[in-house]
MIDOSE-1310 file (N, C-alpha, C; in nm, 2 decimals, decimal comma, always signed):
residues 156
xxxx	-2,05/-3,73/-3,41/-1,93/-3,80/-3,37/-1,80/-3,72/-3,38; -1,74/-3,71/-3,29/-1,57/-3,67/-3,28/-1,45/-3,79/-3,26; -1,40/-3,70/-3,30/-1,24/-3,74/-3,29/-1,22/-3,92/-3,32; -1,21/-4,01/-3,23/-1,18/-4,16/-3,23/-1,31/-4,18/-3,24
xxxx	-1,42/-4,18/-3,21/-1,54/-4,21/-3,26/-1,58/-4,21/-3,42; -1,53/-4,19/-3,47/-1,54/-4,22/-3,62/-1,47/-4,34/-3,70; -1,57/-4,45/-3,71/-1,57/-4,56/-3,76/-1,52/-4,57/-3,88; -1,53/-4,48/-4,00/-1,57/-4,48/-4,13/-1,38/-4,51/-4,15
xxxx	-1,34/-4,59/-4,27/-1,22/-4,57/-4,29/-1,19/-4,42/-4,36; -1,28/-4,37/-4,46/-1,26/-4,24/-4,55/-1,33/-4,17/-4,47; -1,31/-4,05/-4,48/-1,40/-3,93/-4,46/-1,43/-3,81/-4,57; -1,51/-3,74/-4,62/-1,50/-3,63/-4,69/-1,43/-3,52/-4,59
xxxx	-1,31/-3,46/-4,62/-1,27/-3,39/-4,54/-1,29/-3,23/-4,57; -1,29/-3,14/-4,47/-1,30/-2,99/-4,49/-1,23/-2,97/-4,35; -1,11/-2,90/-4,41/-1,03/-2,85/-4,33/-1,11/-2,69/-4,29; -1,04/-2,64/-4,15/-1,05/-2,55/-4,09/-1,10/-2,40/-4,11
xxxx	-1,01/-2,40/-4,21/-1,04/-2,26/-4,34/-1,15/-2,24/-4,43; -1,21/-2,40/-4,43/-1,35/-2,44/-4,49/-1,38/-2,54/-4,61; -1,19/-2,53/-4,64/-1,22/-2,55/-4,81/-1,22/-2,69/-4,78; -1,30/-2,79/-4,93/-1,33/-2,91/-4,93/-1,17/-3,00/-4,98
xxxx	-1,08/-3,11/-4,89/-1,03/-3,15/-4,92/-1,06/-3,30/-4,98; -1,14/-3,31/-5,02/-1,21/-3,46/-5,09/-1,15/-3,58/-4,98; -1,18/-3,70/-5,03/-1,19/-3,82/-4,99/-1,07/-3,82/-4,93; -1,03/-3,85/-4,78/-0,94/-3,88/-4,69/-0,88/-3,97/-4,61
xxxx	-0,84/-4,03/-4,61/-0,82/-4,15/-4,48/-0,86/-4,11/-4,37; -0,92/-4,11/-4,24/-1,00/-4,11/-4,14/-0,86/-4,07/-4,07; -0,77/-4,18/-4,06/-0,62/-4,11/-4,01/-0,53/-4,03/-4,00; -0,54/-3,94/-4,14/-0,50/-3,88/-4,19/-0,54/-3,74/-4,11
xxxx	-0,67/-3,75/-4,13/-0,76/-3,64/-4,13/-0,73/-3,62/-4,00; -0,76/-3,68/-3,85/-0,76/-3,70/-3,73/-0,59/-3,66/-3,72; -0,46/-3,68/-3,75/-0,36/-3,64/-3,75/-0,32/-3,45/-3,77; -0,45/-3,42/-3,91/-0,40/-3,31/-3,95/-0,52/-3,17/-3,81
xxxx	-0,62/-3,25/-3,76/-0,71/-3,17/-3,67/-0,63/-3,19/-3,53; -0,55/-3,25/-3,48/-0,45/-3,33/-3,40/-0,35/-3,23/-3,40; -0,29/-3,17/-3,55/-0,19/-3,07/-3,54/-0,27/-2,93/-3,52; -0,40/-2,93/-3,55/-0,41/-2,76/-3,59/-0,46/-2,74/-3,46
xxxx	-0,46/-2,85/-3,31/-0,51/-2,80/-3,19/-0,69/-2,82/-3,23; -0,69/-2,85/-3,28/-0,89/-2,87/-3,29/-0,93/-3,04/-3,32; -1,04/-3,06/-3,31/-1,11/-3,16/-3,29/-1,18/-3,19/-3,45; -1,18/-3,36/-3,48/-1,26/-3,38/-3,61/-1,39/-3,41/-3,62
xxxx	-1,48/-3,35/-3,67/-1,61/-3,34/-3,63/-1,71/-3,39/-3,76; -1,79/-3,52/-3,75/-1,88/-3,55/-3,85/-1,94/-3,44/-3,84; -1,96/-3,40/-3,97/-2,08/-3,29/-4,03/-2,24/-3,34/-4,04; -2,21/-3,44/-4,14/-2,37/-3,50/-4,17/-2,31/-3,69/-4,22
xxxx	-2,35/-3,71/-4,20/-2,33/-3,89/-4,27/-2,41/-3,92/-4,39; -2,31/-3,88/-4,51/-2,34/-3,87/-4,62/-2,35/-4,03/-4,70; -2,36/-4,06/-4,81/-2,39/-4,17/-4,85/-2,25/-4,26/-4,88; -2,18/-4,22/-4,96/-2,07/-4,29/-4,92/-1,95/-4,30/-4,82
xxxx	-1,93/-4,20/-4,77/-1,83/-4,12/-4,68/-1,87/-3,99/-4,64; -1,92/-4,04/-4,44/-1,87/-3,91/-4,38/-1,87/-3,77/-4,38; -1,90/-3,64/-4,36/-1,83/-3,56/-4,45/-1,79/-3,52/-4,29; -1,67/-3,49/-4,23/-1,61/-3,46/-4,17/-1,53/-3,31/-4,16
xxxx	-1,53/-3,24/-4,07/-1,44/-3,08/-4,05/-1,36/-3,07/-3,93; -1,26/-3,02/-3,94/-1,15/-2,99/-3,83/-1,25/-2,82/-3,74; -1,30/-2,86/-3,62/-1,35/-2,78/-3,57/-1,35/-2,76/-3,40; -1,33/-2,64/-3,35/-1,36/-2,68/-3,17/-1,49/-2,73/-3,10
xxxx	-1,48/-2,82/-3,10/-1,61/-2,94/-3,05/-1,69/-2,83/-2,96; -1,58/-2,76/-2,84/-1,61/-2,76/-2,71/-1,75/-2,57/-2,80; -1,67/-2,54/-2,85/-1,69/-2,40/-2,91/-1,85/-2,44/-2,98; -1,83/-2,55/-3,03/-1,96/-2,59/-3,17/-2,11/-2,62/-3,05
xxxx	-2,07/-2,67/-2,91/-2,17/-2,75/-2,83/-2,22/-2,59/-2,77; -2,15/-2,51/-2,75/-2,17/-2,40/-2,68/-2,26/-2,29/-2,74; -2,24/-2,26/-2,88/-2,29/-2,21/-2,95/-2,46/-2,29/-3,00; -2,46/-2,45/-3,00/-2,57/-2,50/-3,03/-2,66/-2,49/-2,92
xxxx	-2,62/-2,48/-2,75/-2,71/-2,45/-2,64/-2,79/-2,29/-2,61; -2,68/-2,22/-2,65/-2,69/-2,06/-2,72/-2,87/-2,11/-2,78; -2,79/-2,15/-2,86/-2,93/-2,11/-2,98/-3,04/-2,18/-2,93; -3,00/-2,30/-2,88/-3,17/-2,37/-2,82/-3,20/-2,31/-2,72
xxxx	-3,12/-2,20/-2,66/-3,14/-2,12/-2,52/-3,25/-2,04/-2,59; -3,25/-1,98/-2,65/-3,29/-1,84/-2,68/-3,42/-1,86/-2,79; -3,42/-2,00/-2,81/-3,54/-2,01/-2,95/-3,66/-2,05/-2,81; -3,58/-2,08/-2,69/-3,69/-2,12/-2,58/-3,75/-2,07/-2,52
xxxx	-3,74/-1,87/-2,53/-3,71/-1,78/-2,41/-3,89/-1,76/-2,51; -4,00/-1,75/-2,39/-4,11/-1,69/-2,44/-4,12/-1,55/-2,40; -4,14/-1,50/-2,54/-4,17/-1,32/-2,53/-4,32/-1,29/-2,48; -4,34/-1,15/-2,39/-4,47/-1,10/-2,38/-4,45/-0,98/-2,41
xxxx	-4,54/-1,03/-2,51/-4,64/-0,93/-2,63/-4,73/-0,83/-2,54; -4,75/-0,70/-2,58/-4,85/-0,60/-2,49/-4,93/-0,56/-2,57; -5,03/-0,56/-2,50/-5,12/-0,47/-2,58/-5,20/-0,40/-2,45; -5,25/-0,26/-2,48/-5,30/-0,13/-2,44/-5,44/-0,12/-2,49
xxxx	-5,54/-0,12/-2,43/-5,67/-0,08/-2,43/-5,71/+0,01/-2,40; -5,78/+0,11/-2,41/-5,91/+0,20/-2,34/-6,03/+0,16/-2,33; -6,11/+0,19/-2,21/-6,22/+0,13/-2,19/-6,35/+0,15/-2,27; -6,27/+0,28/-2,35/-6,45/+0,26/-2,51/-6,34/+0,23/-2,60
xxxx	-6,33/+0,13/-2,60/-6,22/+0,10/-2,79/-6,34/+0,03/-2,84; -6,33/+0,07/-2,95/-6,47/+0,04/-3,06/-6,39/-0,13/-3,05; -6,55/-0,21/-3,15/-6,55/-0,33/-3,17/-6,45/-0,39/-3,26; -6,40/-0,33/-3,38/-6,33/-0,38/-3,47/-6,18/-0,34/-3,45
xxxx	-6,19/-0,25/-3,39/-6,02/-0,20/-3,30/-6,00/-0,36/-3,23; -6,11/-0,36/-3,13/-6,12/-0,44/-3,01/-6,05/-0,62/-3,06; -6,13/-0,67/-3,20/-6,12/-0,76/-3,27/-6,00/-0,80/-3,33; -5,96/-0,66/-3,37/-5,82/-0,73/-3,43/-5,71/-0,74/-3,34
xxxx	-5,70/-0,67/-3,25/-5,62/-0,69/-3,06/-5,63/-0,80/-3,02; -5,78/-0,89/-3,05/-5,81/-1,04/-3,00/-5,74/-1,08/-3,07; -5,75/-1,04/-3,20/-5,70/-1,15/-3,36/-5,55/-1,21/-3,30; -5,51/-1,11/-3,31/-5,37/-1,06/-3,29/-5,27/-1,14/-3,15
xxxx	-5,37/-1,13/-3,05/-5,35/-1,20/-2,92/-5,36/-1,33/-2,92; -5,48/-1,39/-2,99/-5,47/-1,54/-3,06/-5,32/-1,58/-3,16; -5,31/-1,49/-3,24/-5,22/-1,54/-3,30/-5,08/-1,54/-3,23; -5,02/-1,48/-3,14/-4,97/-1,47/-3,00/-4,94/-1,60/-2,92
xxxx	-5,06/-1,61/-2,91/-5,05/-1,75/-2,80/-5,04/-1,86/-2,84; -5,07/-1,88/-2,98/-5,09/-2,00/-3,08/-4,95/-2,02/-3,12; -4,82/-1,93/-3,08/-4,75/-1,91/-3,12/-4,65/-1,94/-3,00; -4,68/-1,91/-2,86/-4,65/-1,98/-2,76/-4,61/-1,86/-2,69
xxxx	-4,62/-1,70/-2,69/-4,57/-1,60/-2,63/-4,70/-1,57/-2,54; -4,63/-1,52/-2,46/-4,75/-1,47/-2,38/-4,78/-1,31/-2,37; -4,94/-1,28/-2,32/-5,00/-1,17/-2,38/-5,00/-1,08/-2,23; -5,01/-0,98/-2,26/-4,98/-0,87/-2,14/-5,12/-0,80/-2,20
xxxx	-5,26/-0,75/-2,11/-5,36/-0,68/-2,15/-5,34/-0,56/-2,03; -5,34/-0,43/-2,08/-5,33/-0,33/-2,02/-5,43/-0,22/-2,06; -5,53/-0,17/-1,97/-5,64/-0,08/-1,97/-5,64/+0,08/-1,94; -5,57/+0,18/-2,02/-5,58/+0,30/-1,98/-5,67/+0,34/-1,97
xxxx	-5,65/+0,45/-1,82/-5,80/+0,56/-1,80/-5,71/+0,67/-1,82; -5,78/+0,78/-1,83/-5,76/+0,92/-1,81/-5,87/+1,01/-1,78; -5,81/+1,14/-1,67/-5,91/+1,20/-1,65/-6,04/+1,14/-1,58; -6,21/+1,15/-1,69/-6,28/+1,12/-1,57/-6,31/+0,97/-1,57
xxxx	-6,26/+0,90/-1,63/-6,25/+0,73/-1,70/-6,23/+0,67/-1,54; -6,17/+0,79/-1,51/-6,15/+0,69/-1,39/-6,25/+0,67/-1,27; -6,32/+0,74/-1,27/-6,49/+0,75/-1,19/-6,54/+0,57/-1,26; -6,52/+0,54/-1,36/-6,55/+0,39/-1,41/-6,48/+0,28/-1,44
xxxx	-6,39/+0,24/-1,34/-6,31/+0,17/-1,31/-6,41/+0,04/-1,34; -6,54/+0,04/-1,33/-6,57/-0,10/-1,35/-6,62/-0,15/-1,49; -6,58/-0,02/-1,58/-6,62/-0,06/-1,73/-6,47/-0,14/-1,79; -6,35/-0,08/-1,70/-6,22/-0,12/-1,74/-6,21/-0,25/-1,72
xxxx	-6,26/-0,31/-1,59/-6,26/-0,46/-1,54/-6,36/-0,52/-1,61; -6,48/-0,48/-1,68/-6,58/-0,59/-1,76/-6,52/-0,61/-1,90; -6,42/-0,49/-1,96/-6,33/-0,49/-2,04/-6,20/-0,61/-2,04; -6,19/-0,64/-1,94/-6,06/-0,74/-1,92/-6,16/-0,87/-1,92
xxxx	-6,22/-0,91/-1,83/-6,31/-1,02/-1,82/-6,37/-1,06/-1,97; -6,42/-0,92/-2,04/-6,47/-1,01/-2,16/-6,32/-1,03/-2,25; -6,18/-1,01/-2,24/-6,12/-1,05/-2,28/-6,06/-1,19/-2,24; -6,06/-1,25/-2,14/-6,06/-1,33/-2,06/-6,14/-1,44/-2,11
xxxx	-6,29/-1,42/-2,15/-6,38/-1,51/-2,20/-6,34/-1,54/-2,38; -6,27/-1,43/-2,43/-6,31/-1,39/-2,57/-6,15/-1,51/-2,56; -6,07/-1,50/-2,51/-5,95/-1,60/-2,51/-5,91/-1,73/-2,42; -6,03/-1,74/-2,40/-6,07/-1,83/-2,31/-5,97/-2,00/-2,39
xxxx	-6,02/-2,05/-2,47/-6,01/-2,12/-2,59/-5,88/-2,17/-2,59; -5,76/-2,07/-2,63/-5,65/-2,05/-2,64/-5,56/-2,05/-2,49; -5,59/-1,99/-2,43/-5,47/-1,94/-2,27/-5,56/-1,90/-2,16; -5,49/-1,92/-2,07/-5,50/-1,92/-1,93/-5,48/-1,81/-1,83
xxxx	-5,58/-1,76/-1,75/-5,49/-1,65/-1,67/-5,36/-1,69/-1,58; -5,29/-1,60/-1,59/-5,15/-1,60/-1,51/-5,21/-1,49/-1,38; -5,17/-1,41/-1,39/-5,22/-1,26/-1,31/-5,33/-1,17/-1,42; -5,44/-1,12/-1,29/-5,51/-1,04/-1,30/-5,53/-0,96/-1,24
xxxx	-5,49/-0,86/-1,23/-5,47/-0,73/-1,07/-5,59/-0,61/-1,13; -5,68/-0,61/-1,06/-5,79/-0,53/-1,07/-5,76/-0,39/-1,06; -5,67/-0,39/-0,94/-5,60/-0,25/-0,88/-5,52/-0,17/-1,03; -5,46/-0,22/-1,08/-5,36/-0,16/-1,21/-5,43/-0,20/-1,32
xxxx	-5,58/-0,24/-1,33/-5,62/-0,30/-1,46/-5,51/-0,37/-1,60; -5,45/-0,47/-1,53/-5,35/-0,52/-1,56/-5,39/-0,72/-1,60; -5,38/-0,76/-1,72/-5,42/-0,88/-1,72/-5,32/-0,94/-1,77; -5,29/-1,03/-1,76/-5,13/-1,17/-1,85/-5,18/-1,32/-1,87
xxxx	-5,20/-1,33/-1,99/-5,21/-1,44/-2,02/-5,11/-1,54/-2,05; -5,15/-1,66/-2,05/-5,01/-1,78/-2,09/-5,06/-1,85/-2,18; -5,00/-1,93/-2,28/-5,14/-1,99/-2,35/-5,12/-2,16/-2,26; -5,21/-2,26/-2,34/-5,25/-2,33/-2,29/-5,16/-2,44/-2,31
C-alpha cells in the first residue's frame, strides 16, 4: 500500500535516511513523504501499526521486476565429453547434469574428437544417445545435431 491507500490511523514510521521515527499519525507521516518529493510506503503490516517508510514507489517496483527478471533467466550449463571417457568420469557428468535440470537450467552435451577419433564419428553419437537415455527421466531433447556432435537438453 502507498500513499492514500493506507487505512491505519498510526503508522510505525521510518523516514528516508532509514532511521526509525516511532508511532506516527498516518497524516503526519504522508505530509512529511509529500515534502521530501517521495511516496509513503507500507513495509510489512505489523501487529499493532503499519510499519511504513518515505520511499520512490516508482524506483522500489522497478528494482523488484529487476530481480524477478533475472531469478527467471535459465542458465546452460556445458559439459564436454570425449568419446572414450571412462565410466565414473562419465557418472558424475550425469550426476551433475541431473542435478542441473532438477534445478531448472539447461544442459549443453558437447563431444570432442581429435586427430583419428574422428574416423569414429559413430562412437561419438552412441555416446550422446546413451546420454539421452541415461537422462531420459529428468529432460527432454531440445537440439541434437549429429553434424557438430552437439546435444541440449531442457528439463522437463
Amino acid at each position: 500500500m502507498t500513499n492514500r491507500q493506507i487505512k491505519s490511523p498510526q503508522v510505525l514510521f521510518i523516514d528516508q535516511e532509514g532511521t526509525n521515527q516511532g508511532l506516527t499519525d498516518t497524516r503526519d507521516a504522508l505530509k512529511m513523504a509529500k515534502d521530501a518529493g517521495l511516496d509513503l510506503v507500507v513495509v510489512s503490516d505489523g501487529g499493532e501499526a503499519p510499519v511504513a517508510k518515505i520511499m520512490d514507489y516508482g524506483k522500489l517496483q522497478y528494482q523488484q521486476k529487476k530481480r524477478q527478471k533475472q531469478s527467471s533467466k535459465t542458465t546452460v550449463k556445458e559439459v564436454k565429453l570425449r568419446p572414450n571417457v571412462g565410466d565414473a568420469d562419465y557418472d558424475v557428468r550425469i550426476s551433475r547434469a541431473t542435478e542441473w535440470l532438477e534445478k531448472g537450467d539447461s544442459v549443453k552435451f558437447q563431444v570432442r574428437l581429435r586427430g583419428r577419433e574422428h574416423q569414429h564419428r559413430d562412437r561419438a553419437t552412441d555416446l550422446l544417445n546413451r546420454v539421452v537415455e541415461d537422462l531420459n527421466a529428468v529432460s527432454k531433447v531440445q537440439t541434437f545435431d549429429r553434424r557438430s556432435l552437439i546435444l541440449t537438453l531442457v528439463p522437463q
